[in-house]
LUMVEXLUM-807403 format. One line per 5 residues: their letters; for each residue x, y, z of C-alpha. Coordinates in steps of 0.001 Angstrom, whole numbers. Example, Ala and Ser with C-alpha at 12.3 -4.5 7.8 and 13.67 -1.06 7.14 Angstrom:
// LUMVEXLUM-807403
as) 12300/-4500/7800 | 13670/-1060/7140
// end
This chain:
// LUMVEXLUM-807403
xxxxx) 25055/1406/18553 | 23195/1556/22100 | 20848/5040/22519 | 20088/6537/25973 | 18801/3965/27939
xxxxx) 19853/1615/26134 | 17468/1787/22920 | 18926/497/19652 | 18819/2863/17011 | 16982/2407/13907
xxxxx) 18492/-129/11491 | 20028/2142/8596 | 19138/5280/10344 | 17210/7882/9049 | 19924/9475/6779
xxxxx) 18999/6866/3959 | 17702/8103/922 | 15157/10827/1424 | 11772/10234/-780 | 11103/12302/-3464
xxxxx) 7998/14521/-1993 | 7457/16922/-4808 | 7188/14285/-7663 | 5576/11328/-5566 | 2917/14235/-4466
xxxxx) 2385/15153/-8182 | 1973/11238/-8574 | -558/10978/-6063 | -2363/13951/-7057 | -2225/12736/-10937
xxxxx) -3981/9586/-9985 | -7343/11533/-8950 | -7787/12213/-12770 | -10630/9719/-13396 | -12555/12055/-10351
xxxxx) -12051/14999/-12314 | -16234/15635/-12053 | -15941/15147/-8588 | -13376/17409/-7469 | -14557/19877/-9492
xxxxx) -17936/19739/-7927 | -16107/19975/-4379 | -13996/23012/-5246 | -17323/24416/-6197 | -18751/24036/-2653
xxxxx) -15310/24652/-1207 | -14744/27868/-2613 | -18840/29021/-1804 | -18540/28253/1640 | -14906/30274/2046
xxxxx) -16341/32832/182 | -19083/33196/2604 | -16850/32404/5603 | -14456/35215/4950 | -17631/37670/4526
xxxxx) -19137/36935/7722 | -16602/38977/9993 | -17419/41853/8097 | -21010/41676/8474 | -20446/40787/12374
xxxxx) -18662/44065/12310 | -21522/45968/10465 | -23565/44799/13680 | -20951/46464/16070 | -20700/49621/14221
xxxxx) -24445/49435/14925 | -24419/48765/18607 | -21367/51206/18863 | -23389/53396/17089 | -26122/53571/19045
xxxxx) -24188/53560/22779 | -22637/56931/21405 | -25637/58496/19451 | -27782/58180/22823 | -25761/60439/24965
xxxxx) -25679/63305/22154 | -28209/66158/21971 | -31045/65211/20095 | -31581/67286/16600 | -28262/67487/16465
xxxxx) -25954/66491/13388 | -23103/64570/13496 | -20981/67059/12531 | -22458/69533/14793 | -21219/67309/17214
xxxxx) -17738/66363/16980 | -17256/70408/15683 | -18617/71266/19291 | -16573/68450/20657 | -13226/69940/19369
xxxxx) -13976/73421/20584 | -14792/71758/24168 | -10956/70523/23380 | -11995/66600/23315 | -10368/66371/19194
xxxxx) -8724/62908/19869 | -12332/61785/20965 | -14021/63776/17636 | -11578/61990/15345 | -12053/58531/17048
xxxxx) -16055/58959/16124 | -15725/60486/12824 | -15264/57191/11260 | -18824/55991/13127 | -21970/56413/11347
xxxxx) -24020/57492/14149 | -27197/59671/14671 | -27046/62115/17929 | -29929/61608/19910 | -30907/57953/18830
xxxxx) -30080/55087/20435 | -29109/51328/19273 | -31065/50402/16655 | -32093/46153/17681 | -34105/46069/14341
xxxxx) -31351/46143/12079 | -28730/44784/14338 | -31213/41558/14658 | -31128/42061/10560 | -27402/42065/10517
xxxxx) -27520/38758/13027 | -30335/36539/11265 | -27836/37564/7776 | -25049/36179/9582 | -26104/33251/10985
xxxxx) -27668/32594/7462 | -24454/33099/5870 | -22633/30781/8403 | -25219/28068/7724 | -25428/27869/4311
xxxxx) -21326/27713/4620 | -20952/25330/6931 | -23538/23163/4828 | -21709/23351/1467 | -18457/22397/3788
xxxxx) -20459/19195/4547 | -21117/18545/669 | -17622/19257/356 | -16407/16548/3151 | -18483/14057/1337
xxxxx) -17459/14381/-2433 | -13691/14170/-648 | -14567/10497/1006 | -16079/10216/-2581 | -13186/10742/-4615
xxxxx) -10747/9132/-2140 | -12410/5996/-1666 | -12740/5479/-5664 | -9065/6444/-5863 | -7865/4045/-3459
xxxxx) -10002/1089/-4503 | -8039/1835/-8128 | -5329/1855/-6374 | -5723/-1526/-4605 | -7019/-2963/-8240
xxxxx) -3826/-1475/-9842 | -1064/-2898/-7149 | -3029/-6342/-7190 | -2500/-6363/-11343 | 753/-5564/-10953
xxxxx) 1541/-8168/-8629 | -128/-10761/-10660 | 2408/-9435/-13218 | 5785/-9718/-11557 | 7881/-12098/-12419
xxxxx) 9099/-14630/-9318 | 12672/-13349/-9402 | 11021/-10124/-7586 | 9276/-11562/-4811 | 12317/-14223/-4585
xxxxx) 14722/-11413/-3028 | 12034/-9864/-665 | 10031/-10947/2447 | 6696/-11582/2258 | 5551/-9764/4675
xxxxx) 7479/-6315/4014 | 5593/-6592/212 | 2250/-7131/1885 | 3299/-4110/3694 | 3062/-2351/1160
xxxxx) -648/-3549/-642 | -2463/-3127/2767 | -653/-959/5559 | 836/2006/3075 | -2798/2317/1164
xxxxx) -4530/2484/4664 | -1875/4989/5432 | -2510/6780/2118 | -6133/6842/2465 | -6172/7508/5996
xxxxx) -4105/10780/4997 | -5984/12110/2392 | -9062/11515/3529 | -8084/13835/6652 | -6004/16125/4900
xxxxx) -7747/16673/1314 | -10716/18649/2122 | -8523/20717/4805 | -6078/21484/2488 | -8025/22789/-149
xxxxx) -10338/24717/2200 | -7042/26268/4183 | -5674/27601/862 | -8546/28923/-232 | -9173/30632/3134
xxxxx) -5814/31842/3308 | -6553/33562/-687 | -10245/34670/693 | -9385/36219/3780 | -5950/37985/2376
xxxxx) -7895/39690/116 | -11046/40608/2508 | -7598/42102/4543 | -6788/44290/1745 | -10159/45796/1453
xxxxx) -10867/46361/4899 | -7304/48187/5004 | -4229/47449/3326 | -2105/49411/6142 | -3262/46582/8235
xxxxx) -3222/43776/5414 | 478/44795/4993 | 1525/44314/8910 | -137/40854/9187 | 1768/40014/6102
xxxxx) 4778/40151/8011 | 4794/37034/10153 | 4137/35163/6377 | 7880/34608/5745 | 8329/33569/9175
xxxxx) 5846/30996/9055 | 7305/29875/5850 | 10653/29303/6899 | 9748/27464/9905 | 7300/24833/8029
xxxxx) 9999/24240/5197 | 12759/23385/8240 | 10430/22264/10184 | 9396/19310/6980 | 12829/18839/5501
xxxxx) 14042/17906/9195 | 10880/15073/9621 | 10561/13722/6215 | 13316/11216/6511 | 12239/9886/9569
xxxxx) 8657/9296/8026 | 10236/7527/5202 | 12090/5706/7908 | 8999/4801/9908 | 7543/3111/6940
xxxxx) 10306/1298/5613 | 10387/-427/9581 | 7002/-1070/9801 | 7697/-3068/6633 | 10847/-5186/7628
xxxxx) 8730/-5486/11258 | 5819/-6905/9700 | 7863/-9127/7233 | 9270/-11082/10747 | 5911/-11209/12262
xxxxx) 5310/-12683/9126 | 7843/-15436/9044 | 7484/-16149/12937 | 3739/-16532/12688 | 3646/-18676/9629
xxxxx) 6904/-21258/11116 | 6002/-20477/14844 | 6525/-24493/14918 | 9878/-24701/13861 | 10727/-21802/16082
xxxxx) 9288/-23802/19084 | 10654/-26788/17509 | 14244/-24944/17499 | 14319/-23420/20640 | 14847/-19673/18664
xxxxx) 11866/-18269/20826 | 14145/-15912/23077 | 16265/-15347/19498 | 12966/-14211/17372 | 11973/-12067/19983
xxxxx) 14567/-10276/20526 | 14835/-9875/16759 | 11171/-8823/17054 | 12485/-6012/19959 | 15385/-4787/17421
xxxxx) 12876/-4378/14834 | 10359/-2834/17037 | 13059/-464/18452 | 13822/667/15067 | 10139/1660/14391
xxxxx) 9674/3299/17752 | 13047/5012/16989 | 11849/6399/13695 | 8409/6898/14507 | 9171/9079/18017
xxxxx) 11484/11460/15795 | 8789/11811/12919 | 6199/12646/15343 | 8560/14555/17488 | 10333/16714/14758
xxxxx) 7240/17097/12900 | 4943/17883/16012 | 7092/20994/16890 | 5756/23112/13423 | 2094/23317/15110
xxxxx) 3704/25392/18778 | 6104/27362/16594 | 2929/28286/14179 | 721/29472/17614 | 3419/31631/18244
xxxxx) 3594/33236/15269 | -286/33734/14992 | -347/35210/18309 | 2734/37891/17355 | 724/38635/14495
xxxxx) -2455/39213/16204 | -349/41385/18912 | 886/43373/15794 | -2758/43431/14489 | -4227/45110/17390
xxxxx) -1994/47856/18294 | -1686/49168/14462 | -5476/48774/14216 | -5811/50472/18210 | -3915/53155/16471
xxxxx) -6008/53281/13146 | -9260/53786/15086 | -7600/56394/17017 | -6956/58342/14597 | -10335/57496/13248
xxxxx) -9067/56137/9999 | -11156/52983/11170 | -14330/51798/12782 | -14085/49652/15291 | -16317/47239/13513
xxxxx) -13708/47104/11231 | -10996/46681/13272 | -12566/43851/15071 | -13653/42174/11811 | -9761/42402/10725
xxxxx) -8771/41347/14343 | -10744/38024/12907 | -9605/38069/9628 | -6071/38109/11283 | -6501/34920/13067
xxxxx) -8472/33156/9999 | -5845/34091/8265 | -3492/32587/10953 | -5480/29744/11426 | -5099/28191/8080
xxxxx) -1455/28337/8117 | -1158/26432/11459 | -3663/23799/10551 | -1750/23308/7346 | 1166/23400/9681
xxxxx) -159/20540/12197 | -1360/18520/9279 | 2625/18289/7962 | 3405/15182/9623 | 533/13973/8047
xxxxx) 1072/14627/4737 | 4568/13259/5295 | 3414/10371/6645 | 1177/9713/3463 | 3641/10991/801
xxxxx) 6602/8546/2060 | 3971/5419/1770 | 2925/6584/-1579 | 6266/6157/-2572 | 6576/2654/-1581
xxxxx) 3605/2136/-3617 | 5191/3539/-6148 | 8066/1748/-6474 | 6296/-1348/-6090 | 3745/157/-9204
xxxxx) 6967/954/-11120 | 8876/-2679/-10474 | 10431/-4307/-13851 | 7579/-6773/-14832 | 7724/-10182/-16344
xxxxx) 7781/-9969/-20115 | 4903/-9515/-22076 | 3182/-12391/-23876 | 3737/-12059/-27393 | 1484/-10608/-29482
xxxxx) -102/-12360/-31725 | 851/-15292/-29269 | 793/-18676/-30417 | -351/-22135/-29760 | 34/-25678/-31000
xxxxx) -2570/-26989/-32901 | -3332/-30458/-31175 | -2321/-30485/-27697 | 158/-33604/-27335 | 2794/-32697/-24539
xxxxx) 6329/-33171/-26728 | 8477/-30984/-25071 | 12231/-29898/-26260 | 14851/-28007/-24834 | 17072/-26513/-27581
xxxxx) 20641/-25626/-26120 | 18898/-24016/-23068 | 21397/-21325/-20676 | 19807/-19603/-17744 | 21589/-18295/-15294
xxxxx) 19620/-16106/-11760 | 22981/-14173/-11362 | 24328/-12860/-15211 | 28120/-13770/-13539 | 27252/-16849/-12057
xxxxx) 25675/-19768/-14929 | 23690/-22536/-14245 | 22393/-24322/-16910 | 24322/-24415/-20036 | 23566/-25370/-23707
xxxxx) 21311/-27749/-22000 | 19136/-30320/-24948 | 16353/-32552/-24160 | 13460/-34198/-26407 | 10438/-35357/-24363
xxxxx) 8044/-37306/-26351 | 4187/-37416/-25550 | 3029/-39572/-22812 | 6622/-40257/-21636 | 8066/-40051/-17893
xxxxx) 10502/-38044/-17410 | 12653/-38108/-13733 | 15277/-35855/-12865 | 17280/-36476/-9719 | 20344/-34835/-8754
xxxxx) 21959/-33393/-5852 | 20775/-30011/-4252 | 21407/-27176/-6445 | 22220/-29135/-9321 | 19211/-27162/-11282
xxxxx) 16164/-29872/-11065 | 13522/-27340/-9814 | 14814/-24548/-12300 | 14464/-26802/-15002 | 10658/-27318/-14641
xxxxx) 10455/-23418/-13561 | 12008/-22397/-16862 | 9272/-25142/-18243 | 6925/-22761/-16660 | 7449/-19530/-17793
xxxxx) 8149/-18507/-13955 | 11724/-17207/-15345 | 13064/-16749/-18665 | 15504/-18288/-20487 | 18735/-17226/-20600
xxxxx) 19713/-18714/-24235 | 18180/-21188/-26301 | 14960/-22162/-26244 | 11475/-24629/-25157 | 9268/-25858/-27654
xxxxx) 5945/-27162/-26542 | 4718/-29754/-29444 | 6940/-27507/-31820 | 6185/-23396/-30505 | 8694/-21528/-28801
xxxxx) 7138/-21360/-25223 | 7759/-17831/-24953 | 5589/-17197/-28448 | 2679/-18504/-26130 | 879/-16570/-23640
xxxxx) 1652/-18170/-20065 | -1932/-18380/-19149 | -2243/-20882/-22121 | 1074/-22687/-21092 | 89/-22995/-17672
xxxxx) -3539/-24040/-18344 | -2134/-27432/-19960 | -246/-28397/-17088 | -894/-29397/-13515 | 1999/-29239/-10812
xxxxx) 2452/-30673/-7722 | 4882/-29513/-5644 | 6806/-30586/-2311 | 5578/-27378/-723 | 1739/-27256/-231
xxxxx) -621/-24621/-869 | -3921/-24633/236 | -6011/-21771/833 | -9041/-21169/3861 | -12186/-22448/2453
xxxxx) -14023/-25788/2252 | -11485/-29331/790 | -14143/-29462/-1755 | -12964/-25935/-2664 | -9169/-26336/-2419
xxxxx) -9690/-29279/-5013 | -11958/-27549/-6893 | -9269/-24793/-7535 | -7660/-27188/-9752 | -10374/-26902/-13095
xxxxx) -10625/-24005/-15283 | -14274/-24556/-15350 | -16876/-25528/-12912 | -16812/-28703/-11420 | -19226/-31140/-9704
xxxxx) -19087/-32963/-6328 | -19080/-36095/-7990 | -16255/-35066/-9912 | -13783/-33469/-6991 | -14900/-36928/-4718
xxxxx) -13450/-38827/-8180 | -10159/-36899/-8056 | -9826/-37537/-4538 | -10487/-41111/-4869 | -8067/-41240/-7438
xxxxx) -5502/-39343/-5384 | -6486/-41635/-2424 | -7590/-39035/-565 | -11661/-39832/-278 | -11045/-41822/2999
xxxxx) -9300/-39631/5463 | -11589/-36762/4021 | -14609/-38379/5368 | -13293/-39208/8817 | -13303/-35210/9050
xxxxx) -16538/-33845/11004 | -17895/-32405/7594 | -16212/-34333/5635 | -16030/-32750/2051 | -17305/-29178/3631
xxxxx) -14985/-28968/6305 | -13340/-25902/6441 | -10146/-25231/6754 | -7264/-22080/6863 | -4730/-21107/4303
xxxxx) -2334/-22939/7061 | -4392/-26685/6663 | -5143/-26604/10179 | -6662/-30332/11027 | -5070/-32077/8711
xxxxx) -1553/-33403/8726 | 1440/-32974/5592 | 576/-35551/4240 | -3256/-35354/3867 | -2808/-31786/2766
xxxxx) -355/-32823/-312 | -3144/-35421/-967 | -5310/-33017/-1676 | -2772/-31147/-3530 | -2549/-34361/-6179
xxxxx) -6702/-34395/-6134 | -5985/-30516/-7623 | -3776/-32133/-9949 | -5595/-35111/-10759 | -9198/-32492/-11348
xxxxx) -6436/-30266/-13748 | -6509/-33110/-16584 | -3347/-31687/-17985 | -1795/-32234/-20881 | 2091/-32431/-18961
xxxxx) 2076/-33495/-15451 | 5064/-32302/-13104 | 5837/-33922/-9797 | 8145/-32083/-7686 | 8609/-34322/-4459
xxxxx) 4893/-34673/-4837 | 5186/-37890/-2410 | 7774/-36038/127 | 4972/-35948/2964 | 3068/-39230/2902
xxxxx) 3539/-42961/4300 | 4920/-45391/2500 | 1753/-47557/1963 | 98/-44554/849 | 3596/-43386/-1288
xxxxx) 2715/-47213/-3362 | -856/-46016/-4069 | -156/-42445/-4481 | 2368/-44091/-7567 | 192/-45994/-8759
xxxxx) -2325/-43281/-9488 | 0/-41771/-10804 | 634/-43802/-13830 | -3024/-43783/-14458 | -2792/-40101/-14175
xxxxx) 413/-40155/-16519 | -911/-43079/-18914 | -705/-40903/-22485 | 817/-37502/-20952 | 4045/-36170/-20644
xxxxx) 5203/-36515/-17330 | 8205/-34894/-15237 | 8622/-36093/-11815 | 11393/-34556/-9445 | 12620/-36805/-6862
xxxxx) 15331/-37448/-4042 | 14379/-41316/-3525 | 15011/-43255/-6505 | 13059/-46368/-5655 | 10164/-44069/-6743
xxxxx) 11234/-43297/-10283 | 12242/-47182/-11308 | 9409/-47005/-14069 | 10311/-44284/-15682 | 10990/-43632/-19249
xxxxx) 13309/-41716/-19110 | 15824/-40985/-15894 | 18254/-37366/-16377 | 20665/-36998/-13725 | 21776/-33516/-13603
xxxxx) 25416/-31778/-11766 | 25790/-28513/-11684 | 23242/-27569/-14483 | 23845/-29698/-16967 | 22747/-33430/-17811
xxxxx) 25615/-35669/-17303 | 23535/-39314/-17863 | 20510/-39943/-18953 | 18561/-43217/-19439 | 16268/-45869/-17866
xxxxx) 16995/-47087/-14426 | 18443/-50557/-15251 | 20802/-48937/-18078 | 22169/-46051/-15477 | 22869/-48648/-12984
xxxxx) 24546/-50835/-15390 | 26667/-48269/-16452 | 28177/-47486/-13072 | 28084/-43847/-13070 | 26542/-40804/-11206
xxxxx) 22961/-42759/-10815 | 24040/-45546/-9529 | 26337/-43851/-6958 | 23675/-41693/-5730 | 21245/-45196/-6184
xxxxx) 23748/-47110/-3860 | 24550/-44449/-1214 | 20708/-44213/-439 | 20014/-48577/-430 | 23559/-48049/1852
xxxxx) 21542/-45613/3921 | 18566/-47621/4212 | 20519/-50829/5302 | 21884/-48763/7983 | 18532/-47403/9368
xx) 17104/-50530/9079 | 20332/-51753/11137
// end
């Protein structure tokens, strides 16, 4: 639905479900435990430089009793006593005057006094000082205890996403999860970082100066104490209006930067595709949304600090004319009065900064809880404990009745057996969807059975810890991976243990890979980005197999390893391959048969389940699935070569 002017509204809208502030605040503030030194130590300064903030009006208004003091005592007949004085004063009929000065402490006949008044001053500014140092110790200990906090923070969301299971990040973007490890912990530190320090210091002010109010006079104390309710009702309405627009704001920037994302990382295929004008107006929807959410966070939350200035400024109005009327009367100095007239707006002051600092807070609290609920995501299972592990390393693998299913209502493999003997090829081919990629990610550990269960040379796969599954065997799949660094590196990345050149130029010899590597300007050291800019598909899955080939695994899986390359280099690549294979077990996924001729063993698979299985001259000579699918691609090759 359009907006004024035209502006889509934010996807959802706001009215989605509102974050839990009070328990993902207790959260946040839980996870500052292990600073526990540290923000003691700051409270410490915190509450030594309040303490000596909240003093200093009253010793400024010692010094104007003084100078008051002294402008009056001047004009008064010397020898005098101060009671002498105002008695004469009422019989002259000037009472209202006599009571106004019988609260001043002055001496008829003397005037100001700069001695002690420059006493009073130098105290002050001493006082101020030594405060406004310890708020500096304060500030730092708060960096202190944020930055450690965060960088746990960081460690813990990068453990757990080592420890989610692929199912997770298979229903969300990319981008919207990164989201959430780098924008929300900016956000978070960003927040407390400017809000910590001024939190604490505000509430202590606001306990400091409340009671400094009661001693000075609790007649006065009582009226500023008035405006408190108001200023509490309009920063709870105030916050309960914004906060779902700040959990709003976040939850756009996430789906925005999950598209910028995608675009940037297939910007070819959207050239390629002509969806340019498409992805960017997806890109303005998106954006819309975030401006939408973020204008009426800011907006809603941004009224609280104008409404707060007008309630500090009726309370200082209230201030002044009881306290006018209190020195009046002479039941105050007006040293005392003006010290409350600044107690009044430190007391004020507090409430509005805590006030402006709302949004925020908000702002922070909402991208905690994203954090939180990717910190609180079901993980993968845990290894077992004690795990286990065969004793000899020999690659049989067996699938015992195997079910899995990604939806519980929908199966797709069932009561699936297989026996894999050491050093034996293994192809699987298949139409799309028919469960050929699940089968080796089940062979993984990437998702869990369903029913039944793996054996690796005779343990139960899931009585083993992954990382000593995974360590024994080397994958290549039809989607590279390659990260930014040097080739050297990226082939490198395949061996648990450190490698040397002669060694990674070996694997990529073996992989055929050594030539086109040192065509490149630096050949071995040339660098290049998590994309493979510089090299083409093909050379990047050759390095892929060098990974594989520096791996020495004990199983070997192929999954349209040989998708991206010639088919000169396809012969060579194969041929490696079955010196790479010779005495391992070996499963190779592939769409073009004429690849997977020498294989031991060939399992077509429909719908989940095996329906032949057998060596390539056997399946064709039995006329069934294989050799359909064999004869509709030799049709299809006839016809391009046509």
């Amino acid at each position: 639905m359009a907006g004024p002017g035209g502006r889509m509204m934010a996807g959802g809208g706001p009215g989605q479900r509102s974050i839990d502030f009070k328990g993902s605040s207790k959260r946040l503030i839980a996870r500052f435990r292990p600073e526990r030194a540290t923000i003691c130590a700051l409270l410490a300064c915190v509450v030594l430089s309040v303490g000596l903030s909240v003093i200093g009006p009253k010793i400024l208004g010692r010094a104007t009793d003084l100078v008051f003091a002294g402008i009056v005592g001047r004009d008064m007949p010397e020898g005098a006593t101060k009671e002498q004085v105002l008695e004469s004063m009422r019989e002259r009929g000037d009472g209202e005057v006599a009571d106004m000065l019988r609260g001043t402490d002055f001496t008829p006949g003397e005037g100001i006094d700069f001695t002690a008044v420059g006493d009073v001053l130098l105290f002050a500014l001493g006082v101020f000082l030594v405060a406004g140092l310890l708020m500096a110790v304060a500030t730092r200990l708060v960096n202190r205890a944020v930055n450690h906090t965060m960088f746990r923070m960081r460690e813990d969301v990068q453990t757990k996403l080592s420890r989610l299971p692929l199912s997770y990040f298979d229903k969300r973007q990319r981008g919207e999860v990164l989201s959430r490890a780098t924008n929300d912990i900016d956000n978070i530190g960003q927040t407390l970082q400017q809000s910590m320090g001024q939190l604490i210091n505000s509430l202590l002010t606001i306990i400091g100066v409340l009671a400094m109010m009661f001693y000075v006079s609790w007649i006065l104390a009582l009226v500023a104490l008035v405006t408190v309710p108001l200023s509490f009702v309009v920063a709870t309405r105030v916050g309960k209006r914004s906060q779902p627009h700040f959990v709003q704001q976040w939850r756009s920037t996430g789906t925005l930067n999950a598209h910028i994302e995608e675009m940037y990382t297939g910007h070819t295929l959207v050239k390629v595709f002509g969806r340019q004008e498409e992805s960017a107006k997806r890109f303005a929807e998106e954006n819309e949304a975030l401006y939408e959410a973020g204008f009426k966070a800011q907006f809603n939350s941004g009224v609280m600090q104008p409404l707060m200035f007008f309630v500090s400024n009726l309370n200082y109005v209230l201030v002044a004319v009881v306290g006018g009327l209190r020195v009046a009367s002479g039941s105050l100095s007006i040293g005392d009065v003006q010290a409350f007239i600044q107690y009044s707006r430190q007391f004020s002051m507090p409430l509005t900064q805590v006030a402006s600092m709302a949004n925020l807070v908000q702002s922070g609290v909402a991208s905690a809880e994203r954090v939180f609920e990717l910190l609180d995501a079901e993980e993968q299972e845990a290894d077992a404990s004690p795990a286990e592990r065969p004793d000899e390393p020999r690659g049989r693998v067996a699938l015992e009745r195997v079910s899995f299913r990604y939806d519980p209502e929908k199966p797709l493999i069932e009561d699936l057996s297989l026996a894999v003997e050491p050093g034996h090829t293994v192809a699987i081919v298949g139409p799309t969807g028919a469960g050929k990629t699940t089968l080796v990610n089940l062979l993984m550990r990437f998702y869990e059975v369903s029913g039944g269960r793996i054996t690796l040379d005779g343990v139960d796969i899931a009585r083993m810890s992954r990382d000593e599954l995974r360590s024994g065997i080397g994958m290549v799949l039809q989607d590279t991976w390659l990260f930014g660094g040097t080739i050297a590196e990226n082939i490198a990345y395949g061996a648990a243990r450190e490698v040397t050149r002669e060694e990674i130029e070996e694997a990529a010899r073996a992989a055929h890979a050594d030539r086109f590597i040192r065509t490149l300007p630096d050949g071995y050291d040339t660098v290049i980005d998590d994309d493979g800019s510089g090299v083409s598909a093909g050379e990047k899955q050759l390095i892929t197999i060098a990974r594989a080939f520096l791996s020495d695994p004990v199983i070997l899986v192929l999954d349209e390893a040989t998708s991206s390359v010639d088919t000169r280099t396809e012969v060579l690549i194969q041929k490696a391959m079955a010196q790479l294979a010779h005495g391992r077990t070996s499963f190779v996924i592939a769409h073009r048969l004429s690849t997977i001729r020498d294989a031991d063993t060939i399992l077509v698979m429909e719908n989940g389940s095996i329906v032949e299985q057998g060596a390539h001259t056997e399946l064709l000579a039995a006329d069934g699935a294989y050799a359909r699918l064999y004869k509709a691609q030799f049709a299809q090759a006839v016809a391009e070569v046509d």
